[in-house]
C-alpha positions in Angstrom: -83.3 -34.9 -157.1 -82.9 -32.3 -154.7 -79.0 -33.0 -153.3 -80.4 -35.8 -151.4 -82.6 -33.2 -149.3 -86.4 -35.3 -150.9 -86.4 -38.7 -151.9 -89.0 -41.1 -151.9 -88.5 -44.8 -151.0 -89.5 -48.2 -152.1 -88.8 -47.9 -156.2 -92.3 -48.3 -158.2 -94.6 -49.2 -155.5 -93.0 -46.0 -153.5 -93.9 -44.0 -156.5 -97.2 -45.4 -157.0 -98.4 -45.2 -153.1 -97.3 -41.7 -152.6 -98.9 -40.6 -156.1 -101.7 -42.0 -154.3 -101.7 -40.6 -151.3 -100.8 -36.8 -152.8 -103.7 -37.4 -155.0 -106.2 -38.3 -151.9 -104.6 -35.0 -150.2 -104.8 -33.0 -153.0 -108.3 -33.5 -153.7 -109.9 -33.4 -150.1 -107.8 -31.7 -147.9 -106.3 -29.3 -150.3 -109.0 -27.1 -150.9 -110.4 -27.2 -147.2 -106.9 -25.9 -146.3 -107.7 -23.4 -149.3 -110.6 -21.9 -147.9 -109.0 -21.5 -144.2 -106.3 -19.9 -145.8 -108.3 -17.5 -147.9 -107.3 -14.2 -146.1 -103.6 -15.1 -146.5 -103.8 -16.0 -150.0 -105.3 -12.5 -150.2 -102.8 -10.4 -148.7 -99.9 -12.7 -150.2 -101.5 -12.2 -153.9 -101.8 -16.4 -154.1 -98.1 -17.4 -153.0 -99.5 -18.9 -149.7 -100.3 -21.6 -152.1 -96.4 -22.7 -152.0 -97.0 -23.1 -148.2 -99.9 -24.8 -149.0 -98.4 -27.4 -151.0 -95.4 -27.8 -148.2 -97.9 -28.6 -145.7 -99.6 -30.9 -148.2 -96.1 -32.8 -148.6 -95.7 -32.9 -144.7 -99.0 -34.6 -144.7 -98.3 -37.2 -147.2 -95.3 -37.9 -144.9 -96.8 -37.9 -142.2 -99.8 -40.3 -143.8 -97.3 -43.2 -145.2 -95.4 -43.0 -141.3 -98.8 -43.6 -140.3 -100.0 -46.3 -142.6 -95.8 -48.1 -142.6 -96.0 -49.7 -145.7 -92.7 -51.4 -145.6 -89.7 -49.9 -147.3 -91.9 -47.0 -149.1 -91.9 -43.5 -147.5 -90.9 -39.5 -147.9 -88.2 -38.4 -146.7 -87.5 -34.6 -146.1 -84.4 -32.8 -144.7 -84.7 -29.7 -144.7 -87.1 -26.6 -145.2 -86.4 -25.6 -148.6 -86.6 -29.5 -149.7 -90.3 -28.6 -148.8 -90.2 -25.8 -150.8 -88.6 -27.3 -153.9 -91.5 -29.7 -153.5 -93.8 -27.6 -153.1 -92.9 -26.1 -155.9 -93.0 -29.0 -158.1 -96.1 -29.9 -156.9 -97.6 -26.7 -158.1 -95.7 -27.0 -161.5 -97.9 -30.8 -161.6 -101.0 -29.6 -160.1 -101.0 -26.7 -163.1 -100.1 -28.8 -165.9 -103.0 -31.6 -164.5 -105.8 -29.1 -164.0 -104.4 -27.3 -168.4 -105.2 -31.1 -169.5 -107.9 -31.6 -167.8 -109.9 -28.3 -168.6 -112.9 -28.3 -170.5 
């Protein structure tokens, strides 16, 4: 846990729904967001991805405050819970794509 700063709600089905709905984000609006962000992940040798994956999180929070499933949603205080995040989210999105690779 991140000091309180990131915590998802609503035990299991929490879990489950926002697996869900980082898995949705990751796989169609991920690498659309890739592409418009070419030129920075150019000149910032890749580490625009870390922003990538923040704005990813924001969007999964911002999805489940949309779709109020009751007692399940992200909650984020501060910018560098986003990063920590982020960062995790890379640290599963690499270890997904070495299991998965042909």
């Amino acid at each position: 846990m991140l000091h309180g700063d990131f915590a998802i709600t609503g035990g299991v089905l929490g879990y489950f729904v926002a697996a869900l709905i980082f898995g949705i984000l990751n796989g169609l609006v991920k690498p659309i967001l890739k592409i418009l962000a070419f030129p920075l992940m150019l000149m910032t040798v890749g580490l625009f991805s870390f922003v990538l994956n923040m704005i990813v999180i924001w969007l999964a929070k911002y999805a489940l405050g949309i779709l109020a499933f009751e007692g399940i949603g992200i909650h984020v205080e501060h910018i560098a819970a986003y990063f920590y995040a982020g960062l995790l989210l890379a640290i599963a999105n690499f270890f997904i794509h070495w299991l998965t690779r042909k």
